[in-house]
N, CA, C and O atoms as a GROMACS GRO file, in nm:
protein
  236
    1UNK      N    1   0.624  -0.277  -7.921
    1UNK     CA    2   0.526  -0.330  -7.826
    1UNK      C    3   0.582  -0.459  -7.767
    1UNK      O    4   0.665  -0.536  -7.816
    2UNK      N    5   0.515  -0.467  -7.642
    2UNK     CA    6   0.608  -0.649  -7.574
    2UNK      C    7   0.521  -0.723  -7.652
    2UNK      O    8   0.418  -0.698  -7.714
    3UNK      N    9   0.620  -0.862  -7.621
    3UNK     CA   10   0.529  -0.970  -7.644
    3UNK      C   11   0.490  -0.999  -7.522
    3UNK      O   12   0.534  -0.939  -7.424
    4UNK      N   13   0.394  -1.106  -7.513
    4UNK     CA   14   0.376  -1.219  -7.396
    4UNK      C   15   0.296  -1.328  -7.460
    4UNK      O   16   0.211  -1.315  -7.548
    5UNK      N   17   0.352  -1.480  -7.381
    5UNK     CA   18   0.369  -1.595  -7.460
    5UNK      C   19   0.258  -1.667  -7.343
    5UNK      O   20   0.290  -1.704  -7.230
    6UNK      N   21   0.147  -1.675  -7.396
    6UNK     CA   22   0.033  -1.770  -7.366
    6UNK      C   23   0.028  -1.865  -7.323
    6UNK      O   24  -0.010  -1.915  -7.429
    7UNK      N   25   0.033  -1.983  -7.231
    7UNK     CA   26   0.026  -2.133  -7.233
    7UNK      C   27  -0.097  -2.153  -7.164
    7UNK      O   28  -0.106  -2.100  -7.053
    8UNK      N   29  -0.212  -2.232  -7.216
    8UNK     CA   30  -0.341  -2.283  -7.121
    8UNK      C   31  -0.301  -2.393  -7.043
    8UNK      O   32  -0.259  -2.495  -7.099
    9UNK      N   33  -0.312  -2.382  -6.897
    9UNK     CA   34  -0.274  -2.488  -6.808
    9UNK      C   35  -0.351  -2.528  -6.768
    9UNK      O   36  -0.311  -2.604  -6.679
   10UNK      N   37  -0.524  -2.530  -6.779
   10UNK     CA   38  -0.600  -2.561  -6.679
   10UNK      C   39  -0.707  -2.572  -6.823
   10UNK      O   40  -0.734  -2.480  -6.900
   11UNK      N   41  -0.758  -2.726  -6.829
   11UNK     CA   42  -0.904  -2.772  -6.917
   11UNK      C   43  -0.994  -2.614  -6.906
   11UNK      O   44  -1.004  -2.533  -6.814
   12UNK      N   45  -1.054  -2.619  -7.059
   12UNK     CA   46  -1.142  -2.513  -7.064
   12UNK      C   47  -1.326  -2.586  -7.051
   12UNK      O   48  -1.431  -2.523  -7.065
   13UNK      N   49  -1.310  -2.725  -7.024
   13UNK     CA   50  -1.404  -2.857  -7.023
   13UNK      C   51  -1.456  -2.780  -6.955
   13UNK      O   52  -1.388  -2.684  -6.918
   14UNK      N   53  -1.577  -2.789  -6.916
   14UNK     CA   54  -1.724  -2.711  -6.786
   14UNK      C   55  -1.696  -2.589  -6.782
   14UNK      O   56  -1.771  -2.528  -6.707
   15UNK      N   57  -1.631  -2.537  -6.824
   15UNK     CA   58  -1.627  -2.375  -6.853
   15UNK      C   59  -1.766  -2.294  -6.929
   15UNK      O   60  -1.836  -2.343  -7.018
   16UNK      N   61  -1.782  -2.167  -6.867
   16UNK     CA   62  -1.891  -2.115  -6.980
   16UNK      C   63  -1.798  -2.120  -7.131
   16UNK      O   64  -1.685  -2.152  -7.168
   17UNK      N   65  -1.948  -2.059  -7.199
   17UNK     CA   66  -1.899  -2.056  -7.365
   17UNK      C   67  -1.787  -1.945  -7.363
   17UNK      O   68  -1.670  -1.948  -7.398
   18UNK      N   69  -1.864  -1.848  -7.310
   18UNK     CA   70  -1.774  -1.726  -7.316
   18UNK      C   71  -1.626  -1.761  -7.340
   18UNK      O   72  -1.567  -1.726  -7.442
   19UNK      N   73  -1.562  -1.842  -7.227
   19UNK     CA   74  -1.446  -1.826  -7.153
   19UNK      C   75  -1.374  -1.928  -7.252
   19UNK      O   76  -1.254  -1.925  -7.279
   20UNK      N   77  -1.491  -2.041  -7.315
   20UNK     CA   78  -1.437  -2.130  -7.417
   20UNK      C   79  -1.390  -2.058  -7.541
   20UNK      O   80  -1.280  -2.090  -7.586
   21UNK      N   81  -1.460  -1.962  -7.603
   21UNK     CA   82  -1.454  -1.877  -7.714
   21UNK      C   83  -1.352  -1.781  -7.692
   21UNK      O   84  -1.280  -1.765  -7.791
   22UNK      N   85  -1.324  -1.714  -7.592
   22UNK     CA   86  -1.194  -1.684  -7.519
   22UNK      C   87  -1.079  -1.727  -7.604
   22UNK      O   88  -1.016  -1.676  -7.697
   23UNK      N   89  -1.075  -1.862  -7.525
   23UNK     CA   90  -0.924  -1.939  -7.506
   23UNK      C   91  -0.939  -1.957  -7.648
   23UNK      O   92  -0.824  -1.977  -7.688
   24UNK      N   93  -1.001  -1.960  -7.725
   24UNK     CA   94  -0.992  -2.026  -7.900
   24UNK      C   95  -0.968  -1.868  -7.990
   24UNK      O   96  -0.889  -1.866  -8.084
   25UNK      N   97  -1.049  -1.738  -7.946
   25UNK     CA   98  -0.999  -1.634  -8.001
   25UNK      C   99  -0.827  -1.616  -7.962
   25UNK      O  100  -0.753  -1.574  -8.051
   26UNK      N  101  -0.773  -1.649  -7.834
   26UNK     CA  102  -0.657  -1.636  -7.797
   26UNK      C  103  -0.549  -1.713  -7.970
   26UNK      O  104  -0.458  -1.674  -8.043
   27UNK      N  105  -0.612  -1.799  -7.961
   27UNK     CA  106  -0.542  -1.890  -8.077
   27UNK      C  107  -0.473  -2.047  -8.022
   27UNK      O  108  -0.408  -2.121  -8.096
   28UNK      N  109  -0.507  -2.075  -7.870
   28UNK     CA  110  -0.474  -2.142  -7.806
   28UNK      C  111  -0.567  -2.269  -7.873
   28UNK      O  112  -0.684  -2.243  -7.897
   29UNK      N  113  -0.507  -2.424  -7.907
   29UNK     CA  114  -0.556  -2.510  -7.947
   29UNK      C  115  -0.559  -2.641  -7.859
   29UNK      O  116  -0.640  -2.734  -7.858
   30UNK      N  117  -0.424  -2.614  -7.775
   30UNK     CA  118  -0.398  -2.772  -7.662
   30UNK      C  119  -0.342  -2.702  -7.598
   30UNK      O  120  -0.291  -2.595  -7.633
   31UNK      N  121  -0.340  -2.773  -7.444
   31UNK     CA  122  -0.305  -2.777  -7.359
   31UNK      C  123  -0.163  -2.746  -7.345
   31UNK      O  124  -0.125  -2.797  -7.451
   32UNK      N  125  -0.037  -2.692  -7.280
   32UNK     CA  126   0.103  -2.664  -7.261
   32UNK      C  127   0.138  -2.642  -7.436
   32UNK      O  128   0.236  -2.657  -7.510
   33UNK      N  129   0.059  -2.617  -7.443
   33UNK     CA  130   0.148  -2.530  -7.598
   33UNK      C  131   0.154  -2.379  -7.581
   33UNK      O  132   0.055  -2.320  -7.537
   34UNK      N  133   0.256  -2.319  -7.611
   34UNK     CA  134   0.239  -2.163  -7.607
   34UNK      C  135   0.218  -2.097  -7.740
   34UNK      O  136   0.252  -2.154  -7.844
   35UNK      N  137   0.160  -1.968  -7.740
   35UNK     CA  138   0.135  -1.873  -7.831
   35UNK      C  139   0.179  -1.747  -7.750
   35UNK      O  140   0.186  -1.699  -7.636
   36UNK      N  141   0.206  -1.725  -7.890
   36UNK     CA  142   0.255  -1.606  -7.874
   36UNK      C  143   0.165  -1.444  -7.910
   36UNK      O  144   0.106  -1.443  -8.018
   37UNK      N  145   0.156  -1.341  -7.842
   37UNK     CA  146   0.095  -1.225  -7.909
   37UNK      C  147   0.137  -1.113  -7.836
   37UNK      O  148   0.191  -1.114  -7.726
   38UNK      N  149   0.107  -1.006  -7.912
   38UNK     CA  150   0.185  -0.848  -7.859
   38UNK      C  151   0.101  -0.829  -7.749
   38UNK      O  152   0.005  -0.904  -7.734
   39UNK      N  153   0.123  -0.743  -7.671
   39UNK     CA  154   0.068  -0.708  -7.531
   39UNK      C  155  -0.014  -0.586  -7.553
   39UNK      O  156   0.029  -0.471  -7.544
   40UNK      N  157  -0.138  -0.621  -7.583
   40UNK     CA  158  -0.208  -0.478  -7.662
   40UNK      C  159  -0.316  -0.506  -7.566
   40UNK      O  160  -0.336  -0.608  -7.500
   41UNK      N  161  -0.397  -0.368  -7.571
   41UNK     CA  162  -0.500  -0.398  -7.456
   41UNK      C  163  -0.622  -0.463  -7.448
   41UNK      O  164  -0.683  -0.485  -7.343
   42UNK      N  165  -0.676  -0.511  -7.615
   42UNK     CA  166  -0.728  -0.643  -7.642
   42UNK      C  167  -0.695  -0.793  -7.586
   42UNK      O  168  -0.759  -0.860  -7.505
   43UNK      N  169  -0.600  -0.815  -7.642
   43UNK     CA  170  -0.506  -0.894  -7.565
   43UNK      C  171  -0.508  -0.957  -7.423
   43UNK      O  172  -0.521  -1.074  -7.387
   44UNK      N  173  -0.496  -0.869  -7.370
   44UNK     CA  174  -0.447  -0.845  -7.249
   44UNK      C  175  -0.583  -0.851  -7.171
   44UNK      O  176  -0.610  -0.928  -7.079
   45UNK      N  177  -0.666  -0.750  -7.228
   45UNK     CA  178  -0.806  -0.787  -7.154
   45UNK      C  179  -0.861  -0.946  -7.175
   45UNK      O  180  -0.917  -1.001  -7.080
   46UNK      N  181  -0.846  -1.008  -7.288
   46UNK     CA  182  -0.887  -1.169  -7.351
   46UNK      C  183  -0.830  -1.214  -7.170
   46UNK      O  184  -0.890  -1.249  -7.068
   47UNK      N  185  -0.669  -1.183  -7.212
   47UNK     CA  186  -0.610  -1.270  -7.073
   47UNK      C  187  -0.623  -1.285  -6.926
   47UNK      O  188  -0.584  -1.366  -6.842
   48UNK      N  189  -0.709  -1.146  -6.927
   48UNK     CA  190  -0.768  -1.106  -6.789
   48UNK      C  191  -0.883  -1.181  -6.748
   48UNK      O  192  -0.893  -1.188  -6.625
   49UNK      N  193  -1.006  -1.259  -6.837
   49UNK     CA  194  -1.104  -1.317  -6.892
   49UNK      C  195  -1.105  -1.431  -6.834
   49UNK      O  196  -1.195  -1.487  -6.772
   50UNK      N  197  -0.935  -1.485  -6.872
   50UNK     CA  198  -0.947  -1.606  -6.860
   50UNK      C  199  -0.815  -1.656  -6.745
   50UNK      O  200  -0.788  -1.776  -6.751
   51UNK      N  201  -0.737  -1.574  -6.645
   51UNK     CA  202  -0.658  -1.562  -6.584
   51UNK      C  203  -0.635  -1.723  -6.527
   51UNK      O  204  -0.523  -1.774  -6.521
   52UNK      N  205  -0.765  -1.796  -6.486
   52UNK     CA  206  -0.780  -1.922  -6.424
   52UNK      C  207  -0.700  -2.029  -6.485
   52UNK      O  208  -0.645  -2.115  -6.417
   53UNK      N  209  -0.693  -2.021  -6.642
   53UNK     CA  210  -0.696  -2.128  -6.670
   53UNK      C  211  -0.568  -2.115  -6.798
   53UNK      O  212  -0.554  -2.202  -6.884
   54UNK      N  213  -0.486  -1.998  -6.792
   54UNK     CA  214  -0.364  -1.970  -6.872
   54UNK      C  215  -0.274  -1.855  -6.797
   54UNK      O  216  -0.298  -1.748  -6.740
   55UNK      N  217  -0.120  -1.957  -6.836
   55UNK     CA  218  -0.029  -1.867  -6.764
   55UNK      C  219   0.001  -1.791  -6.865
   55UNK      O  220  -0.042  -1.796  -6.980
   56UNK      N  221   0.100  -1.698  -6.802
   56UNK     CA  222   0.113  -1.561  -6.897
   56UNK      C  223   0.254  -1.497  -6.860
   56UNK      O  224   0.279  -1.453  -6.748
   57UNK      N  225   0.356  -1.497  -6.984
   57UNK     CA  226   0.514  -1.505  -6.949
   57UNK      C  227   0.496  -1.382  -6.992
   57UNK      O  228   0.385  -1.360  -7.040
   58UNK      N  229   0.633  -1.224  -6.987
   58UNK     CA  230   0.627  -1.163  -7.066
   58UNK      C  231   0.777  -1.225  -7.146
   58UNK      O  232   0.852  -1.314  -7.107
   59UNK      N  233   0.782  -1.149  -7.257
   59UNK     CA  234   0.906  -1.166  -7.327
   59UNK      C  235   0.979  -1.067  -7.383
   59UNK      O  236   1.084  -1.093  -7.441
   0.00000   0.00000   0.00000
C-alpha cells in the first residue's frame, strides 16, 4: 500500500469540532510537522475532510 506524509499548514483555531477531531484522529499534533500513514480509504477520506488546512505528499 502507498504511504502519504501529512503536514497541517493552516490553524485548525475557528474550525468546526468535526474538522478539529479530524486533524487529531489524523495524529497530527503541531503545525509543519509531518505524519505519516498508508493511503487507505479511511485515510484518505479523513484527508478529503480536511483538504483546507493539510498538505498531502505521496511517498
Amino acid at each position: 500500500m502507498a504511504k502519504v506524509i501529512i503536514t497541517q499548514v493552516r490553524s485548525a483555531i475557528n474550525r468546526p469540532k468535526r474538522q478539529k477531531e479530524t486533524i487529531k484522529a489524523l495524529g497530527i499534533k503541531k503545525l509543519n510537522v509531518p505524519v505519516e500513514h498508508e493511503a487507505t480509504p479511511q485515510i484518505m477520506g479523513m484527508v478529503n475532510k480536511v483538504t483546507h488546512l493539510v498538505k498531502v505528499e505521496q511517498k
